[in-house]
N, C-alpha and C positions, 0 to 999 in steps of 0.2 A: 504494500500500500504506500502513496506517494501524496505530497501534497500538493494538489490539482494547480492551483495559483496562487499572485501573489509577490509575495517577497522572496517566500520560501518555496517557491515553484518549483516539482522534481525532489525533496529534499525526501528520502524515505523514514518512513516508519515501521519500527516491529508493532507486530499484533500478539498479545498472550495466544497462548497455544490452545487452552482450556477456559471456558467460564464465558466467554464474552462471545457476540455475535458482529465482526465489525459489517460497517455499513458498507453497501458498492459504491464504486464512486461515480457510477452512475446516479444514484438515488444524492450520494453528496455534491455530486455537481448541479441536479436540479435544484436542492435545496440552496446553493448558494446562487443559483438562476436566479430565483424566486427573492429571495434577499439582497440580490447586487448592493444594492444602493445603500444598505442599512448598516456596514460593518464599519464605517470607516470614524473613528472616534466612538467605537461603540465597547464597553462593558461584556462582556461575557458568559456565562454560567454553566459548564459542562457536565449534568448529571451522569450518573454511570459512564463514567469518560473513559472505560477501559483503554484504547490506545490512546486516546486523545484527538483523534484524527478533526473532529466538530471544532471542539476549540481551537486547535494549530492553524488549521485551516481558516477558523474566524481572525488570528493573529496575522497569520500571512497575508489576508486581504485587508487589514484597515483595523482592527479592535487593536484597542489599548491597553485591554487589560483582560485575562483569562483566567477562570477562577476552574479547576478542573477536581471532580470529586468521585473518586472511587474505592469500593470498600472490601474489593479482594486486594491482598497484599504482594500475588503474584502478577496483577494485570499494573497496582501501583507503581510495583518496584519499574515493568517496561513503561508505562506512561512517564515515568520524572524518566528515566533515559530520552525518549522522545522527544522532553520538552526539553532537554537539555540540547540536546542536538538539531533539534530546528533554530535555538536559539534566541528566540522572540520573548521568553519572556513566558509567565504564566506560574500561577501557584498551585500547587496539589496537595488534597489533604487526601488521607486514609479514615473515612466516616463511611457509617452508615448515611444514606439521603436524607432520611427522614430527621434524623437527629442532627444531621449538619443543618436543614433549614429550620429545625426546632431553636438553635441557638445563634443563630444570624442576624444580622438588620442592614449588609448593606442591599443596591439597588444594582440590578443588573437591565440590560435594554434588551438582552437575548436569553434566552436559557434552551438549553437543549435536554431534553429528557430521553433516556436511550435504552429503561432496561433490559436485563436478560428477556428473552421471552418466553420462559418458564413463570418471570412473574409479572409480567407486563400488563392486564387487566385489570385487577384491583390494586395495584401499586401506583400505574399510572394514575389513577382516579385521585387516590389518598394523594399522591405527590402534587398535582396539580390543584390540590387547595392551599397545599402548607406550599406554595410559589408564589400567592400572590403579597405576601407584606417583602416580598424582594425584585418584585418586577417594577420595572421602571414606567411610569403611568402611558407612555406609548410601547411599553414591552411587545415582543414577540416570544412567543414561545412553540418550538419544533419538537414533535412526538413523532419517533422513531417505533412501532410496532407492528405485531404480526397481523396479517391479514383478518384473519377470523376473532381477533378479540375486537372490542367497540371500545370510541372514547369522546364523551360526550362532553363537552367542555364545561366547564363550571360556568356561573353566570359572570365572572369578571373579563370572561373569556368569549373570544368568538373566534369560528374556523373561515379562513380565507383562502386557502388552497390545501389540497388534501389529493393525493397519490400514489396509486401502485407502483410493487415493482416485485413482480414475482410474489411471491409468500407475505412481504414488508408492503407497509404502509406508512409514509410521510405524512404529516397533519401539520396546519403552519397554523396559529393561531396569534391571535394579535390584544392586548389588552381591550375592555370596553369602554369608550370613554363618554362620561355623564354629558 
């Protein structure tokens, strides 16, 4: 896996061998289709960021800041390799999701939510409530899952493009604003 554009255009990434699902970069390039315009001075938030590839990829095009969170310790240890070697910048903790946005208050413009999808259904749901005291009042936030599970946005939320791609589904959704 390589990151598509950017700064860091071509610069490769490892992927964990086990535990983690990464995305095509097919589905990553649409998703930064869909986004062009929004990365450049933009905040970050990489949920289950197992390689990192969401975040790197939002740093190589324009974000200032990457916040990347993941809670296996063998996909941690290759992610901070990655961010070390793309170079750009970007913080990683080793948390649970829920309990990293249980103890949080800053504001991010992007969050990308990614999990396994073993438990992508009701995780997604629970996660996209404890997102909104960190989403930035114009946020976006990117749901990364499997075809057959559903994910209905919560009221602070509304979906503006939503995409197949084989078994995965894309869901871009955008803060609601009064």
């Amino acid at each position: 896996m390589r990151i598509i554009a950017g700064a860091a255009k071509g610069r490769k990434l490892d992927t964990p061998k086990t535990g983690t699902r990464p995305m095509t970069g097919r589905a990553r390039e649409s998703i930064f289709s869909i986004l062009s315009a929004r990365f450049d001075g933009t905040t970050v938030l990489d949920l289950y960021a197992g390689s990192g590839s969401l975040g790197l990829e939002s740093l190589s095009r324009g974000a200032t800041h990457a916040v990347f969170v993941e809670h296996d310790r063998d996909a941690e240890t290759i992610l901070r390799r990655n961010v070390d070697r793309v170079g750009l910048g970007g913080l990683v903790h080793l948390a649970d999701v829920a309990s990293f946005l249980g103890e949080r208050s800053g504001v991010y413009n992007v969050v990308f939510v990614d999990p396994p999808y073993a438990d992508d259904d009701q995780q997604v749901r629970d996660v996209l409530e404890l997102i909104e005291p960190v989403l930035d009042s114009r946020g976006i936030v990117v749901v990364h899952r499997q075809a057959r599970s559903e994910t209905t946005p919560p009221q602070f939320l509304r979906t503006i493009d939503e995409r197949r791609y084989g078994d995965a589904v894309v869901t871009v959704m955008e803060r609601v604003t009064e």
